[in-house]
N, C-alpha and C positions, 0 to 999 in steps of 0.2 A: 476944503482944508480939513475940517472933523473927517470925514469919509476917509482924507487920505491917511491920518491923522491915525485912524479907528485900523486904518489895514496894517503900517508900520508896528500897531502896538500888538496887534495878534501874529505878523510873522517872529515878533524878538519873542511873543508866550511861545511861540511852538518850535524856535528854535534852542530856548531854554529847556524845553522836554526832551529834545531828540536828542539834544548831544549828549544829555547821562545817558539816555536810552544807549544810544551807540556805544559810549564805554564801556557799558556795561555788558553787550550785545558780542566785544571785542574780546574782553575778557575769557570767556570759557572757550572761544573759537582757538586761543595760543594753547589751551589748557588740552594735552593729546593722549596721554595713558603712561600706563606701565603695567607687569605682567601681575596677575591677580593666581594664576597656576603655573607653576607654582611660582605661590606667593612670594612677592618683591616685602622688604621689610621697610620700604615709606608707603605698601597698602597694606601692611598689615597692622601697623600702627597708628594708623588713622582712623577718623570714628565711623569708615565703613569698615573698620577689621573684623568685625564685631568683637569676639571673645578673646582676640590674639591682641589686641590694643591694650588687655588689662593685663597683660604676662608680666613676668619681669623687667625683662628685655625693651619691650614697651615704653614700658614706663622710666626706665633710664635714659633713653632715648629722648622721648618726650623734656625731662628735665633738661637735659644736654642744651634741647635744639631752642626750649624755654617757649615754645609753643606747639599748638597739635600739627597736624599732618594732613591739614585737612587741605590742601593743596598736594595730593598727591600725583596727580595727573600731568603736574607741570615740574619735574626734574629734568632741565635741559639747560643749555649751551646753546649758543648761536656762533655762526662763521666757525666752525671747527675744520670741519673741512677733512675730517679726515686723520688728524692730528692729535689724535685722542691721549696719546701717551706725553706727546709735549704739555698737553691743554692741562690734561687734569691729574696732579700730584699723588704720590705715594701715599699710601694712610689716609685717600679721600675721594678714592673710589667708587663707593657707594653714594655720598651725595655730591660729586661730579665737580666738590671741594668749594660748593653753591653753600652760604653760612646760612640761609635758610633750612637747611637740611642736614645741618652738620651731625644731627642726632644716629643718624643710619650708619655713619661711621667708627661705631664703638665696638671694639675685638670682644667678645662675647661668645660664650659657646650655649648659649640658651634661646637664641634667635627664634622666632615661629619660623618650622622649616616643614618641608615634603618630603616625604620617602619615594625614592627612586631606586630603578633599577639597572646596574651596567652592563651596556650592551642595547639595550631595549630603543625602542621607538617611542620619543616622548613627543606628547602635542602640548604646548606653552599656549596658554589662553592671555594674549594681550589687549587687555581692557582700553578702548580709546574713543573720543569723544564725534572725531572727523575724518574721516577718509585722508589719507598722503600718500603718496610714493614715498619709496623710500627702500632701504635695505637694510637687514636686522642679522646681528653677529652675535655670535652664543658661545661664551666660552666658559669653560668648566676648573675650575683651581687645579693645580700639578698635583699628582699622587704627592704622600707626607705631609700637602699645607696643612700650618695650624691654626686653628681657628681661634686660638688663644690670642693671637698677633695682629696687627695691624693688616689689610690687606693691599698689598704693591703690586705693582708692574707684573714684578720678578715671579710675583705667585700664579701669573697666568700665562698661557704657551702663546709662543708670538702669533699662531694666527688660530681664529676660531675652528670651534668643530664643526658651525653649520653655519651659512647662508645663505638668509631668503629674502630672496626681493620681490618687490610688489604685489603683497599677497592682497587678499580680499578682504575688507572691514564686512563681517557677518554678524549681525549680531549683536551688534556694539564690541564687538573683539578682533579681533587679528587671533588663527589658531597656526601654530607655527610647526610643524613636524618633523622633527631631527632625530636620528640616531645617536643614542650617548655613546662616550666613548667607553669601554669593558675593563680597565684599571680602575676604576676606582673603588672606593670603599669607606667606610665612615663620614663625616661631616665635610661638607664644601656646600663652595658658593656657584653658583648658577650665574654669570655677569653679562648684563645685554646689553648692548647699545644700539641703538635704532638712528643711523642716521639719515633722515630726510632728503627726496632731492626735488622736492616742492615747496618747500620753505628751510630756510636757512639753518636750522636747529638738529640738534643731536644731543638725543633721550639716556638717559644711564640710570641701569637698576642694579641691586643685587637681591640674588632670591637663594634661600638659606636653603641647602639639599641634602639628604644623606643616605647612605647608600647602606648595604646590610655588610657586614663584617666576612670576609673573605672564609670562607671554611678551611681548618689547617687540613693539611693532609692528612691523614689517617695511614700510619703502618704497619702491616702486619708482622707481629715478629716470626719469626723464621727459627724452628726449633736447631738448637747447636749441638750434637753430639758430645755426651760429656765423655773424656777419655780415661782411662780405664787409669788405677795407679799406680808409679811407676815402680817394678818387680812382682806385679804379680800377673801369675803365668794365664795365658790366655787358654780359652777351651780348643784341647787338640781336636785336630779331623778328624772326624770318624774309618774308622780303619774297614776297608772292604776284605772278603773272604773269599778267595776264589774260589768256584766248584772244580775247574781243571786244575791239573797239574801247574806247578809254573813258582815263581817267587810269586811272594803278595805284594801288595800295589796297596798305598793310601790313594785314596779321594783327594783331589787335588783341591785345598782349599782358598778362597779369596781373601782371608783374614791377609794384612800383611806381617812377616816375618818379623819377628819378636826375639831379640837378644835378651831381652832381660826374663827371658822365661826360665824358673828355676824346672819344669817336670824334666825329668830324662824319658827318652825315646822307650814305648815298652819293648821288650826284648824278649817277654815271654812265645812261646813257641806257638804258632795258628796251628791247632788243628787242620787235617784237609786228608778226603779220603785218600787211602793208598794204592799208588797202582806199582804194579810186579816192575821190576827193574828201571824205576823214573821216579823225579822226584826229590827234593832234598830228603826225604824220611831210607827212599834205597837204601844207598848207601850204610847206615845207622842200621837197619837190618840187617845186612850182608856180614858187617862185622860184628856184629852179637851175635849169629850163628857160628861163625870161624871161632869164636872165642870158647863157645860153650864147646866145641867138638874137641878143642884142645887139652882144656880141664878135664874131658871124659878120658881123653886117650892117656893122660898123664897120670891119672889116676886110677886107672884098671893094671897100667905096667908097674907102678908101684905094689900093687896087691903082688901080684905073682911072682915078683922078687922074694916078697916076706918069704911067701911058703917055700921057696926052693930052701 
């Protein structure tokens, strides 16, 4: 009896050891991740954030939630199933509407965030503690969200930019590589959800992002002709000189025709050599010889009148 006595009282000591063991053991085995790049704001407010835990943002948070974050690895749901928009409410998004984590849910534009680039290939570093299956959905806030406002449904497109399923734990991480989408610009949120299909749970982060500000266009101005004012006379064409015989001829000019021009037409006479019987000048010859011959002959018959 003592022998049996002595064995009963050492299976109850070392079953009293194993079962905290085991609790304890069960514990960080639920406990699975969330994205550390870019940074989720329940890791970056917790005391592995290091230097982003002390931020503003941080620390509002922290008051909010009325304790640390030091449970960051474990923001999930179980049985969703898929359901993610019935499951978890407007305005609680970020901590999956778990009052645990109610701190991650405060409209903020001072968030610890990553600069990103639209268009580019981003690799997301998800930090986790055990191997799942599973499949991870990445969606990015609509062009205009404001970061001022509570974050809904409505501020993310109904289906993700990217989906990866059963990638490789390396490293202690999940690296997840998605092309962003090339609208955006300024501050948004990064929103994962990681739903499992080896245990019953489904993960929900948000990770603060921003993007560089769109460059405006650039135009150049484009010189305007200013026009000239109205009545006064524009510069005539130059007048050409013929060597031949012939009428003269303007230059035919590209200016357009102008009514409000006060010059009158010159009318002075072109010079132009002379040739014997052609010509406008002929004629004007012809009859200033006729002229002079008649004045001679009129004037010689008068003389010899007197004298008779």
């Amino acid at each position: 009896m003592p022998r049996m006595t002595a064995h009963r009282t050492a299976l109850a000591a070392l079953a009293a050891v194993s079962l905290p063991l085991t609790v304890w053991t069960a514990g960080p085995a639920q406990a699975h991740g969330a994205p550390t790049d870019p940074v989720s704001r329940v890791h970056a407010c917790s005391p592995d954030g290091g230097a982003r835990a002390g931020t503003a943002a941080c620390r509002a948070a922290i008051a909010a939630n009325g304790t640390s974050f030091a449970a960051w690895d474990n923001l999930r749901i179980a049985n969703v199933d898929g359901r993610d928009r019935q499951t978890v409410p407007d305005g609680e998004l970020c901590s999956g509407g778990l009052p645990a984590y109610r701190g991650v849910d405060l409209a903020r534009t001072d968030w610890p965030s990553t600069r990103l680039t639209p268009g580019a290939t981003m690799t997301m570093t998800y930090a986790s503690t055990i191997p799942h299956t599973g499949t991870f959905k990445l969606f990015l806030t609509r062009p205009g969200y404001d970061p001022a406002k509570p974050l809904t449904w409505s501020d993310l497109p109904s289906r993700p930019f990217a989906e990866i399923k059963d990638p490789a734990l390396t490293g202690g991480a999940y690296r997840l590589r998605a092309k962003l989408p090339s609208d955006r610009s300024g501050r948004h949120v990064l929103y994962t959800i990681w739903q499992n299909s080896s245990t019953p749970d489904t993960y929900y982060s948000c990770s603060d992002v921003v993007f560089p500000q769109a460059a405006k266009e650039r135009v150049t101005p484009t010189a305007t002709p200013t026009p000239a004012p109205s009545g006064t006379a524009k510069a005539k064409a130059p007048v050409s000189v013929s060597p031949s015989p012939g009428p003269r001829t303007a230059a035919p000019s590209t200016a357009a025709p102008s009514t409000a021009s006060a010059a009158a037409p010159d009318s002075t006479p072109v010079a132009s050599t002379p040739t014997a019987g052609s010509g406008p000048s002929a004629p004007i010859v012809a009859g200033g010889a006729a002229a002079v011959l008649v004045l001679t002959g009129g004037a010689a018959l008068a003389l010899r009148l007197r004298r008779r």
